[in-house]
C-alpha positions in Angstrom: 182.9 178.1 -175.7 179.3 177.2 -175.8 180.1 174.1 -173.3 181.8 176.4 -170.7 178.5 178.3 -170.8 176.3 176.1 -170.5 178.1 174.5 -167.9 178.8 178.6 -166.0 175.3 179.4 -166.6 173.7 176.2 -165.4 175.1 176.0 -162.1 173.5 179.1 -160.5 171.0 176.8 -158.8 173.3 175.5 -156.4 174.3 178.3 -155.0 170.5 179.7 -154.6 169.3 176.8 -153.3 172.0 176.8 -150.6 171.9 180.6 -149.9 168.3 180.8 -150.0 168.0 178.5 -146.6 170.0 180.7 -145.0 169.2 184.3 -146.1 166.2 186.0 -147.3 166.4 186.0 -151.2 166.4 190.3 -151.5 169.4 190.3 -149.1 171.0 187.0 -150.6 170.4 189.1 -153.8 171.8 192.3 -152.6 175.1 191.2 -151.2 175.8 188.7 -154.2 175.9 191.8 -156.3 177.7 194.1 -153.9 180.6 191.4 -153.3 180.7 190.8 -157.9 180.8 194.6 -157.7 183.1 194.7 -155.3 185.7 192.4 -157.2 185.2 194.0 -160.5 185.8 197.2 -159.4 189.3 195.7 -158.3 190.3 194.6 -161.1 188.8 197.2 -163.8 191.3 200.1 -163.1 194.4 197.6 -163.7 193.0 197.2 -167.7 192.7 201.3 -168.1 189.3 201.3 -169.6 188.2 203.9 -172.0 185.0 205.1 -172.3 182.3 207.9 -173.1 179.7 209.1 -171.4 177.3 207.7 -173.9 179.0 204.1 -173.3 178.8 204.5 -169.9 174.7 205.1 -169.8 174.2 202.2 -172.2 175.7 200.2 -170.2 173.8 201.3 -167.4 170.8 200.8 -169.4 172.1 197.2 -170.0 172.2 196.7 -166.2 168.8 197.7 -165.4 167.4 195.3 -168.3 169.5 192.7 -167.7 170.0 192.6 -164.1 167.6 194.5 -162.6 164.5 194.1 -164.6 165.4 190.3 -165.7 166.7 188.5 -161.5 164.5 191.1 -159.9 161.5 189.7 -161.8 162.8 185.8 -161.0 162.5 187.1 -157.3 159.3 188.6 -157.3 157.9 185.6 -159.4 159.1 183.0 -156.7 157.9 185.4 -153.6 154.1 185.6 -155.3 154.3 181.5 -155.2 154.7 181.3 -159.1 156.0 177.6 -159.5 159.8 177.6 -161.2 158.9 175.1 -163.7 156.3 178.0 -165.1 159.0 180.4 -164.5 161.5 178.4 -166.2 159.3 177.7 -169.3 158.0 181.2 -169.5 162.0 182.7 -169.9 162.8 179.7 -172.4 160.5 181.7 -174.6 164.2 184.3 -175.1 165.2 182.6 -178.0 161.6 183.0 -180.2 161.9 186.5 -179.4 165.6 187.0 -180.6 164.8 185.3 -183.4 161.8 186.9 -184.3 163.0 190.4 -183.1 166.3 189.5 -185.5 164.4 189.0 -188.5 161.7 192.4 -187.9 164.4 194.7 -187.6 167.6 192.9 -189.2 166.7 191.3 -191.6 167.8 187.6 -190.6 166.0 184.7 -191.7 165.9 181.6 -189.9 165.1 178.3 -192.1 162.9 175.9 -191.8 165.7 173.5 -190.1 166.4 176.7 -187.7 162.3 177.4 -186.9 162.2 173.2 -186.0 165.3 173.8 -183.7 163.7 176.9 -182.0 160.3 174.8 -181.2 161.9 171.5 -180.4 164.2 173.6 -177.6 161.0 175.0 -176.5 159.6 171.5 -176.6 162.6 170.0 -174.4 162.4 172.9 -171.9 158.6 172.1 -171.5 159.0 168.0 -170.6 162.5 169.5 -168.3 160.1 171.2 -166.1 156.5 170.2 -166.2 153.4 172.2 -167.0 152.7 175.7 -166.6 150.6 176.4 -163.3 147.4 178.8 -163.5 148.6 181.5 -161.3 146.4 184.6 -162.9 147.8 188.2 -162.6 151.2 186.5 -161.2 152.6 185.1 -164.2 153.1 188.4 -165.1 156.4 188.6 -163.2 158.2 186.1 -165.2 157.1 187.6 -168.5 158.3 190.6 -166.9 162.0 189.4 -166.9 161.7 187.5 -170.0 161.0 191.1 -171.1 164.0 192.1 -169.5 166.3 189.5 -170.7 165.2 190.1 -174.3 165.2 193.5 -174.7 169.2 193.7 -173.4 170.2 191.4 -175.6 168.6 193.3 -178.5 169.9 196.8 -177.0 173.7 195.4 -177.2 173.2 194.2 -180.6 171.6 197.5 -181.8 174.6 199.4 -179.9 177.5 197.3 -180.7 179.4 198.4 -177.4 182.4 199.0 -178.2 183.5 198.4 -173.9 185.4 195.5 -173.5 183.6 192.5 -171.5 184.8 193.3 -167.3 184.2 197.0 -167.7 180.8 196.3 -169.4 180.0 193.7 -166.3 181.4 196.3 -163.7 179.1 199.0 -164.9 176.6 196.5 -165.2 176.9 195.1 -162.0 177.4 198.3 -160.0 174.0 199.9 -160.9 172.2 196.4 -160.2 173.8 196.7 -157.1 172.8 200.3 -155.7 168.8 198.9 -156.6 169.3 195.4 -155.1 170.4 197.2 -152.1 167.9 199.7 -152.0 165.0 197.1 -152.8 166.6 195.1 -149.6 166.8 198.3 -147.1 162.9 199.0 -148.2 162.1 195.4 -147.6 163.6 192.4 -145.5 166.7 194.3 -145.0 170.3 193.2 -145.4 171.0 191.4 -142.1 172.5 187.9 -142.7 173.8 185.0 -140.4 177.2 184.7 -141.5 176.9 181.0 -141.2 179.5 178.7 -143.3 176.6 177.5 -145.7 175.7 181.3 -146.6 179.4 181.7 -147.0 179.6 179.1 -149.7 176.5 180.0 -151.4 177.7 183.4 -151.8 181.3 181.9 -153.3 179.5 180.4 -155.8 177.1 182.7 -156.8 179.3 185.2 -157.1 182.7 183.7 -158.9 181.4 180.8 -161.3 177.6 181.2 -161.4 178.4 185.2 -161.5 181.3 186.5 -162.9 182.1 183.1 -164.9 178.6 182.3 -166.1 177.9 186.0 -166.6 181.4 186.4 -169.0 181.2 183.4 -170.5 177.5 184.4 -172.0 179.1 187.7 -173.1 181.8 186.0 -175.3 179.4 183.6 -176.5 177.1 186.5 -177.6 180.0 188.0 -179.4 181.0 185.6 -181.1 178.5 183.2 -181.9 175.7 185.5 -182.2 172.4 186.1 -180.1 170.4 184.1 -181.9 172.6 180.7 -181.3 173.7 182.0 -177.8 170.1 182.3 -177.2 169.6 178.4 -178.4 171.8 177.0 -175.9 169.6 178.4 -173.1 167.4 175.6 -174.0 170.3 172.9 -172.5 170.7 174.8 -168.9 167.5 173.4 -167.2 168.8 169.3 -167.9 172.1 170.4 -167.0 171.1 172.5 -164.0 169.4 169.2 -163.1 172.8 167.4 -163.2 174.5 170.1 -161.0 171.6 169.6 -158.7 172.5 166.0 -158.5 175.8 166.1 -158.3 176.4 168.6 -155.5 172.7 168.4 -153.6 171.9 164.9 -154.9 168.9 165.8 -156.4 167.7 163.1 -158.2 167.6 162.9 -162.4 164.5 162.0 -163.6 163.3 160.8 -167.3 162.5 163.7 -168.3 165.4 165.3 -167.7 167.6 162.9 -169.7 165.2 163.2 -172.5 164.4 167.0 -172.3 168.9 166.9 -172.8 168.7 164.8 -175.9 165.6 167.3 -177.3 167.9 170.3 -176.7 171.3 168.9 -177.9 169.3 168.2 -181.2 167.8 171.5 -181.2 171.0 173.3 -180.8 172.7 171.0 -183.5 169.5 171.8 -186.0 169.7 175.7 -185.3 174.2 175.9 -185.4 174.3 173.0 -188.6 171.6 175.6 -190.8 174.2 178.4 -190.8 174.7 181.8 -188.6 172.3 184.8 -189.4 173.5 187.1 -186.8 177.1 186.3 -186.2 179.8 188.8 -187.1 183.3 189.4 -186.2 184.2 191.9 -183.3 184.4 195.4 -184.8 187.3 198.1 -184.4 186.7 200.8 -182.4 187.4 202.9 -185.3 184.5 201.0 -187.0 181.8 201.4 -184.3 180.4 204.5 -185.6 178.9 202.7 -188.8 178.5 199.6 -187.0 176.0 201.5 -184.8 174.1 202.6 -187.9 174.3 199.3 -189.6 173.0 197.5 -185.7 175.6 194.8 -186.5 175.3 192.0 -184.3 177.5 191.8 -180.8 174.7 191.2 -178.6 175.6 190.8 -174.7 173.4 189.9 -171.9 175.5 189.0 -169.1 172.9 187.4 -166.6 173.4 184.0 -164.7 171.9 181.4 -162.8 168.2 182.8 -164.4 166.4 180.2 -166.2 169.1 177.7 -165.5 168.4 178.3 -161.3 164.5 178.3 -161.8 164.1 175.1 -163.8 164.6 173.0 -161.1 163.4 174.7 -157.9 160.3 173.2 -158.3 
């Protein structure tokens, strides 16, 4: 599971740094999440879903943080000239904030072995991408969607949704959707060449960068916890540098390899020291305490984020 995430969640790069020759970014945006929308919204009558009206504005909630507040910042950040590397290193920051946020409010405590983990993914994320630029009032954007990132993944943990994981996304993905669209109609519009490159980038964004990268993160959350979920964020810059090589041959550089080992070890220090936040997936008879006890089934179903921004440098 945590491989097939990785792997999902790393590859969003390609498919921006294809589209984004070929489109503006606000309407490559917009119709990547109308097309996922479109496709979820296929498939989620065939499963029945059942749900309240209270689910269904937490998980609209969910989209705007996640989404919304967390890609539309990565946008803005790259349009004001903020370098990706800063971008990248300012969003690896998720997992101190989990962690920290974990232990405030629930009570989880992180060991020393865990704490060395957390900094030493910081660390690898740091040599992956290079320094941080001095951009002033602008490197507010990316703390902006680090912001966003964060607080979703705290909001489904709190909540405990008790929606399964394609109506969650399709909710999700519908609301990000109307404001992506707007944002486009307000600004560069949402006229595209339909050119074969834009066609591909659009593929891939939307089915294994999107809907695979975007599920895959969900299950993790759910069943490996936030906190460890978080700690494999650390691994998608080196590996979103192999994609990059292997389908735009980008070249691999030392730090890369080495910024890999750093994060493998990091992962391996945080998993080997135990699980603070992990539980099992509860009943839906269950959910009712589980939303007073603020169990853990944190979801945060964004791709292509830090993984896309750590090498468009």
């Amino acid at each position: 599971m945590a491989v097939g995430f990785v792997l999902l969640w790393s590859c969003g790069f390609v498919g921006a740094a294809w589209g984004t020759a070929a489109a503006e970014p606000a309407a490559l945006l917009a119709w990547r999440y109308v097309i996922t929308a479109g496709l979820l919204l296929a498939v989620t009558p065939l499963i029945r879903a059942r749900f309240g009206r209270r689910d269904l504005g937490r998980q609209c909630v969910l989209g705007l943080t996640a989404h919304v507040v967390f890609l539309g910042g990565l946008f803005a950040a790259a349009a004001s000239g903020v370098d990706a590397g800063t971008t990248a290193l300012v969003c690896s920051a998720q997992p101190l904030l989990v962690a920290a946020a974990g232990a405030a409010f629930w009570g989880d405590r992180l060991t020393p072995r865990q704490w060395t983990g957390v900094g030493l993914g910081l660390g690898a994320v740091a040599i992956c991408v290079g320094g941080v630029s001095d951009l002033g009032p602008a490197l507010a954007l990316p703390v902006i969607s680090l912001l966003g990132l964060t607080c979703s993944a705290l909001l489904e943990r709190r909540w405990t949704p008790r929606v399964d994981v394609v109506t969650a996304l399709t909710i999700q993905v519908g609301v990000a959707a109307i404001v992506f669209v707007t944002a486009a109609l307000l600004t560069s519009g949402m006229t595209v060449e339909p050119t074969p490159r834009l066609a591909a980038s659009l593929a891939w964004l939307v089915i294994p960068a999107g809907l695979g990268g975007y599920g895959a993160y969900l299950l993790a959350l759910r069943h490996l916890g936030a906190t460890h979920t978080s700690m494999l964020l650390y691994l998608t810059p080196p590996v979103a540098a192999i994609w990059a090589w292997a389908m735009l041959g980008d070249r691999i550089g030392a730090p890369q390899l080495i910024a890999m080992v750093l994060g493998i070890v990091a992962v391996l220090l945080t998993v080997s020291a135990g699980r603070n936040d992990h539980t099992e997936p509860s009943r839906p008879e269950q959910s009712d305490r589980n939303d007073r006890s603020g169990t853990d089934r944190a979801a945060s179903p964004v791709s292509g984020g830090v993984a896309a921004v750590g090498r468009r440098r």
